[in-house]
N, C-alpha and C positions, 0 to 999 in steps of 0.2 A: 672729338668727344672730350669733353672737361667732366673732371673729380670736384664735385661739390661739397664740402661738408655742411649742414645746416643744423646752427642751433640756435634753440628759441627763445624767449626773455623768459621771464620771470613765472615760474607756476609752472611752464608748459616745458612738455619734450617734445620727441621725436615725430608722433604723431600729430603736431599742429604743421609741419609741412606737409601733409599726405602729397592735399592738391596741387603744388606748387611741386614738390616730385617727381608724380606723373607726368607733369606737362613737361619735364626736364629729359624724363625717360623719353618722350612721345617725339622731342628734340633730338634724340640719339646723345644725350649727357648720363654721367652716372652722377644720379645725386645722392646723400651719404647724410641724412639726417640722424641727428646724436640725440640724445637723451642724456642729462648730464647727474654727478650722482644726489641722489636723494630729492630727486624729480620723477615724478611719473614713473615706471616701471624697473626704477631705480629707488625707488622711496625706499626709505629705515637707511640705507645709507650715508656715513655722516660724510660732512661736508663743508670745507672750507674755501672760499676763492681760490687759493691755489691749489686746491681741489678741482677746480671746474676745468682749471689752464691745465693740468696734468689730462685730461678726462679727453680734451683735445688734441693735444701733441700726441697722447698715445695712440688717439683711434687716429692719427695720417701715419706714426711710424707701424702699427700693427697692419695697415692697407697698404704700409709700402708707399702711400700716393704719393706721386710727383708734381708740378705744376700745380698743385691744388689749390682749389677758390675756396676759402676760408668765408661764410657766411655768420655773421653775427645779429641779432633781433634783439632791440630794445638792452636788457638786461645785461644779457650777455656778446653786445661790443666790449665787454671790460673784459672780459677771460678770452675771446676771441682776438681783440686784438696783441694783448700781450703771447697766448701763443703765436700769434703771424711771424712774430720776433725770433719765436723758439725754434719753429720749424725749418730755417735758414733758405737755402735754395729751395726746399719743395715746396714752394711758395709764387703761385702766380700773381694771387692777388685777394687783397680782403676785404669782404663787401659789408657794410655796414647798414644796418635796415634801422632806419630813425631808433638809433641805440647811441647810449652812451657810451664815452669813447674811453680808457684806462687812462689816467694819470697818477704818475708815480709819485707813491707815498701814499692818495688819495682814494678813498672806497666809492662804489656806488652811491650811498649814502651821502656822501660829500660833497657840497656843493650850490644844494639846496635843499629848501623848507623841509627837512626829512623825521624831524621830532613826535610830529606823528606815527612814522613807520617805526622807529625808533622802539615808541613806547608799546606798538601793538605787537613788537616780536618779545617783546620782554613779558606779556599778557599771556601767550599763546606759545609759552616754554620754547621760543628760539626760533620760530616758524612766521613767517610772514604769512597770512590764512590767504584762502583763497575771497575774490570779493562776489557782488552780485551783479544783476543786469544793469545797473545804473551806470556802473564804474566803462563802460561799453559804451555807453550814450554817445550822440551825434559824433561817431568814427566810423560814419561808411558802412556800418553792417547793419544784417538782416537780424530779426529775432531770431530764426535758426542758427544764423554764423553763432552767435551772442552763446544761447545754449551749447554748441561747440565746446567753443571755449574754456565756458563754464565745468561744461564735462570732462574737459580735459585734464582740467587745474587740479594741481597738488600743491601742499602748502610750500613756502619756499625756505630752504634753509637760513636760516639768519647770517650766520658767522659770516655765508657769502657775499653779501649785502656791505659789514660793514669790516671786512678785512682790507687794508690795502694794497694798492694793484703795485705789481715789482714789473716796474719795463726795464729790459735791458740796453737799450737806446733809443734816439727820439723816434719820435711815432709817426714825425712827417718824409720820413724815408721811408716809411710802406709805400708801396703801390695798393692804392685803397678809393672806391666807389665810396659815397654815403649819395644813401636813398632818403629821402625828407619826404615824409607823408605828412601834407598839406594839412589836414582837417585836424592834424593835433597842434601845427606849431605853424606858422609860415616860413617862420629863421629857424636858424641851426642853430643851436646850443652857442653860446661864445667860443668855448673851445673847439669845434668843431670850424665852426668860420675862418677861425683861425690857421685850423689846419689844413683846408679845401683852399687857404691863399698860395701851397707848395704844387707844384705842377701834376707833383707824382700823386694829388687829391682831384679828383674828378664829382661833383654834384648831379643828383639825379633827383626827379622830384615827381613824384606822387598824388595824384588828387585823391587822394584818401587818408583812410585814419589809421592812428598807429599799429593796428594787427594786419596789414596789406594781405598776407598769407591766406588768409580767412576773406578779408571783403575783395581784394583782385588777386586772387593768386596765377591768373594766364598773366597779367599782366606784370606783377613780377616776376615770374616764373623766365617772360621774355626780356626784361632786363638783365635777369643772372645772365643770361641763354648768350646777349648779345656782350656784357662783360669778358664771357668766356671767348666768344671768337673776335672780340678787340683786342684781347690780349693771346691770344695763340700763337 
């Protein structure tokens, strides 16, 4: 049995794992999806990136977990992987789901073309809005997944966005998976390539689009699954 903790990118909490959960449970795993603050059923809560990293280290030291599989989606490989760092031995291994990865000094925002989001958190008093069905297009999902989603979303905190990420050393001494779902990208990010050339980086790859949870969640559900007992 592995301790999962899963948290989601941007907009979404705890409940865009359901599916991906169950099947973990249905596994015999405990998986531990987070809602991070001033998301989803945490909204009105403020928040700042080293608000989300705190949000994480405390829900493994409040469970006690040991060995745990640190899960990061999209947005938040940045606060996931900086706490991998934090939580020192209770750390088996931190799974990256076509997310960006924390560089230090550097915000999510950072990087690239981001002046648009930029200007739309400055519109929308500090919140990144939620978008619509288009922003979903050709990644693998159904018009029900899409509505999901949609229903999900909460606006996103800004400051998280553009605060930057504090590592306390390099990030290619993780023991760390990154998952590349195809239909968004075929390569990895540059920094990401970069760091899947350290042995302790392993590459998994995805024929789907960047919400896997939503359009295969059996199917990642059995990569966590199989993560957890390669590394046991």
């Amino acid at each position: 049995m592995t301790d999962f903790v899963l948290v989601a990118g941007a907009r979404l909490g705890a409940s865009a794992w359901d599916e991906v959960a169950a099947e973990l449970r249905a596994a015999g795993h405990e998986p531990r999806p987070l809602s991070l603050s001033g998301l989803a059923e945490k909204r009105g809560v403020p928040a700042g990136q080293q608000t989300h990293v705190r949000d994480i280290v405390d829900e493994v030291e409040r469970l006690d977990l040991r060995d745990v599989v640190l899960v990061g989606h999209s947005y938040s490989g940045v606060p996931v992987g900086q706490a991998a760092q934090r939580i020192g031995d209770r750390l088996r291994r931190v799974v990256f789901v076509d997310s960006s990865v924390p560089v230090d000094g550097e915000s999510f925002l950072d990087g690239w073309p981001s002046d648009d989001v930029r200007r739309t958190i400055e519109e929308h008093g500090g919140f990144w809005p939620p978008v619509g069905p288009e922003h979903y297009a050709d990644q693998g999902l159904t018009d029900e997944q899409i509505s999901r989603i949609i229903d999900r979303s909460t606006p996103h905190p800004g400051p998280t966005l553009t605060e930057p990420a504090v590592l306390t050393g390099p990030l290619d001494k993780l023991p760390a998976t990154y998952v590349k779902c195809l239909l968004d990208d075929e390569e990895p990010m540059p920094v990401v390539a970069e760091l899947l050339k350290n042995e302790s980086w392993e590459l998994v790859e995805m024929d789907t689009g960047h919400w896997p949870m939503f359009s295969q969640p059996r199917e990642l559900a059995g990569i966590l699954a199989e993560v957890g007992a390669a590394t046991s």
